[in-house]
C-alpha positions in Angstrom: -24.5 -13.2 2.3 -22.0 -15.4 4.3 -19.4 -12.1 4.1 -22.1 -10.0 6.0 -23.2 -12.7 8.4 -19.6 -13.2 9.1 -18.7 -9.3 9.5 -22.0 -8.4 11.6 -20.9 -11.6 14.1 -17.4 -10.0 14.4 -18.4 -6.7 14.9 -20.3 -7.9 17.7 -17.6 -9.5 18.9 -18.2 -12.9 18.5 -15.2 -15.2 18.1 -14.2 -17.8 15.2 -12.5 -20.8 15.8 -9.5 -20.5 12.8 -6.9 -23.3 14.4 -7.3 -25.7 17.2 -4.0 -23.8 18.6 -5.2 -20.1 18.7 -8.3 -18.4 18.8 -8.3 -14.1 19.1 -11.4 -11.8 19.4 -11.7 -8.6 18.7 -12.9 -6.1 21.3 -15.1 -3.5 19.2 -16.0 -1.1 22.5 -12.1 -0.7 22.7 -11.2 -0.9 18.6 -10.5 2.5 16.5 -9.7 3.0 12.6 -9.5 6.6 11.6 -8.1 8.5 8.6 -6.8 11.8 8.3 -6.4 13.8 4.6 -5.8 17.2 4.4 -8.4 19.3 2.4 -7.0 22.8 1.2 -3.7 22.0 3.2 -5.9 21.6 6.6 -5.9 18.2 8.5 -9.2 16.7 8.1 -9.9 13.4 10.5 -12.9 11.0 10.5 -13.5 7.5 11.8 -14.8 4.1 10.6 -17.9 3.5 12.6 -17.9 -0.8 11.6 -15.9 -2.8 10.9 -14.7 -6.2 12.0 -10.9 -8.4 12.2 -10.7 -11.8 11.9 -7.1 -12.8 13.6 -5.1 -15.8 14.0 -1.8 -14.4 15.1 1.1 -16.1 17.1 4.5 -14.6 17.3 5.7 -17.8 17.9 4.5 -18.9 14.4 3.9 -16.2 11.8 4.3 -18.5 8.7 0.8 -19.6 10.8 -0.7 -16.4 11.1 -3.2 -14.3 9.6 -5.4 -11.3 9.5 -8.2 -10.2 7.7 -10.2 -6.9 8.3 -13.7 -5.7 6.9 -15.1 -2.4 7.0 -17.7 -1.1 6.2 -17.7 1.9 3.8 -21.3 3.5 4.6 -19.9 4.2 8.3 -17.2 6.8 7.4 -17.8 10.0 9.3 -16.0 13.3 9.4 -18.8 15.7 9.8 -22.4 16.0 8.8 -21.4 17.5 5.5 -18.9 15.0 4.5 -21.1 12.2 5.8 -23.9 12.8 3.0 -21.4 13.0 0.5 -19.0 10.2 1.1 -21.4 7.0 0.4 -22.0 8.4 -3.4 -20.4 7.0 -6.4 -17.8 9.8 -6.6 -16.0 8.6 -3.2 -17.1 5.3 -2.1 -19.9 4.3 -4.1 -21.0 2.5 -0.9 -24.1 0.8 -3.1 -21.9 -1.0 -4.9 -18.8 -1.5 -2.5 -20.4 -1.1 0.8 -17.2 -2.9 2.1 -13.5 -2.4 2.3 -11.3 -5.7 3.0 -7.7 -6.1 4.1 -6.1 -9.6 3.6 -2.9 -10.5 4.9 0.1 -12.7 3.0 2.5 -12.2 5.0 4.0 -10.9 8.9 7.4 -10.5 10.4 9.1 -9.6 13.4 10.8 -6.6 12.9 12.2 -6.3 16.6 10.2 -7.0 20.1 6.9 -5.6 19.8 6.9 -4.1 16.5 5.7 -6.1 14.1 5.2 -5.3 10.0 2.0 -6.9 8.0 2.0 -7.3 4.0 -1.4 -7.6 2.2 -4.1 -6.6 0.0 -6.1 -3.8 0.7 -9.2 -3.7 -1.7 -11.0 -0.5 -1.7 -14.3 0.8 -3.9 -12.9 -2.8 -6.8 -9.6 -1.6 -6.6 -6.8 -3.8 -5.1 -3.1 -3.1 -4.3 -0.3 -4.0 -2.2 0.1 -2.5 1.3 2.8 -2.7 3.9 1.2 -1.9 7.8 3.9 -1.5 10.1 2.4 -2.5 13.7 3.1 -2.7 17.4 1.7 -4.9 20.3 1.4 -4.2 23.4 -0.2 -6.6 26.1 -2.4 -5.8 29.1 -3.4 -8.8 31.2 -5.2 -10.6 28.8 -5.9 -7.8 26.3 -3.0 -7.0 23.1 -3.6 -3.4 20.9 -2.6 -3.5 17.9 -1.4 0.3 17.2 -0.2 1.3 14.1 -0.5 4.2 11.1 -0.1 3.6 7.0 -0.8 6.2 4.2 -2.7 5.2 1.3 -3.4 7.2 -2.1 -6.9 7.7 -2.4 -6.9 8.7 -6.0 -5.5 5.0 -6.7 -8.8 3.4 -5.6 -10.9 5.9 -6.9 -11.8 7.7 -3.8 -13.1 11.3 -4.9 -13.2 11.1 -9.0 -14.1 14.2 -11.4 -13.6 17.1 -10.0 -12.5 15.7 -6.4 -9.8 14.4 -8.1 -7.9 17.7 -7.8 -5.2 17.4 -5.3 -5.4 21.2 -4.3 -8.1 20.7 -2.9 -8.3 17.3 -1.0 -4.2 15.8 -0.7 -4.1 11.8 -2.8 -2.2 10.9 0.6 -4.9 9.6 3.6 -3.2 8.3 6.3 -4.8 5.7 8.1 -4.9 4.9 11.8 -6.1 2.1 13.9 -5.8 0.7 17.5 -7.7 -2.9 17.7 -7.8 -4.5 21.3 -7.8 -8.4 21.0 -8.2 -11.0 23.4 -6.6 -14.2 23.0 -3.0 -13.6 21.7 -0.2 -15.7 23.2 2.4 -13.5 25.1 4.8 -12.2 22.7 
């Protein structure tokens, strides 16, 4: 219950205190995760209607930092097709894993803005390690994080029996995002 109090608040934008020294928000009006697969060799994008960070990030500090992210399953959409199908137990089985979570362990400085995140991404029970290269870029008092990662959709069990076929939908889904914060230090 705390997990979707604490996801609803974020997704409405409402900011945790995580450190006495830094404090970010997420801005949800100006925040974007998409995916792209391919299905039959054809790009095929939809978006991630919810979903909700939960940031502590100073470049000054990374050994400091963190970032968790929560989304939530039952708001993929692609088309109106797709949309019936993909909260069923075949792809996300979104009654029994109505969320997605992202948990990072570790981020570096690769060089100025560019930044590269290691974590666990736990999708439909299944966890692995990830790698999500990123970059910053600050407006006034607003940083994006911008950035693009493939996953293999077969690993977490996304489209089983017959969807499992990679002729027809590719393992590879790249994922895309573009999350507006308030609050980061200048990098």
């Amino acid at each position: 219950m705390k997990t979707v109090l604490l996801t609803l608040a974020l997704a409405a934008g409402v900011a945790f205190p995580l450190a006495a020294s830094a404090q970010q928000q997420m801005l949800a009006d100006r925040s974007e995760l998409r995916f792209v697969s391919r299905q039959m060799g054809v790009p095929v994008e939809g978006r991630f209607q919810r979903f909700a960070a939960q940031v502590k990030f100073d470049p000054a500090r990374l050994d400091e930092s963190r970032i968790s992210f929560t989304v939530d399953t039952g708001s993929a959409r692609i088309n109106r097709d797709a949309d019936a199908e993909l909260p069923k137990p075949i792809w996300f089985n979104v009654a029994q894993f109505p969320q997605a979570t992202f948990e990072s362990s570790r981020i570096r400085r690769l060089e100025g803005n560019r930044f590269e995140v290691a974590g666990r991404l736990s999708i439909k029970g299944v966890s692995s390690d990830v790698v999500v290269p990123v970059t910053l870029a600050q407006s006034g008092s607003t940083t994006t994080a911008s950035g693009s990662f493939p996953i293999r959709r077969l690993s977490f069990r996304i489209g089983e029996k017959e969807w499992a076929d990679t002729s027809m939908v590719a393992d590879e889904v790249q994922v895309r995002f573009q999350i507006a914060l308030t609050g980061v230090p200048a990098l």
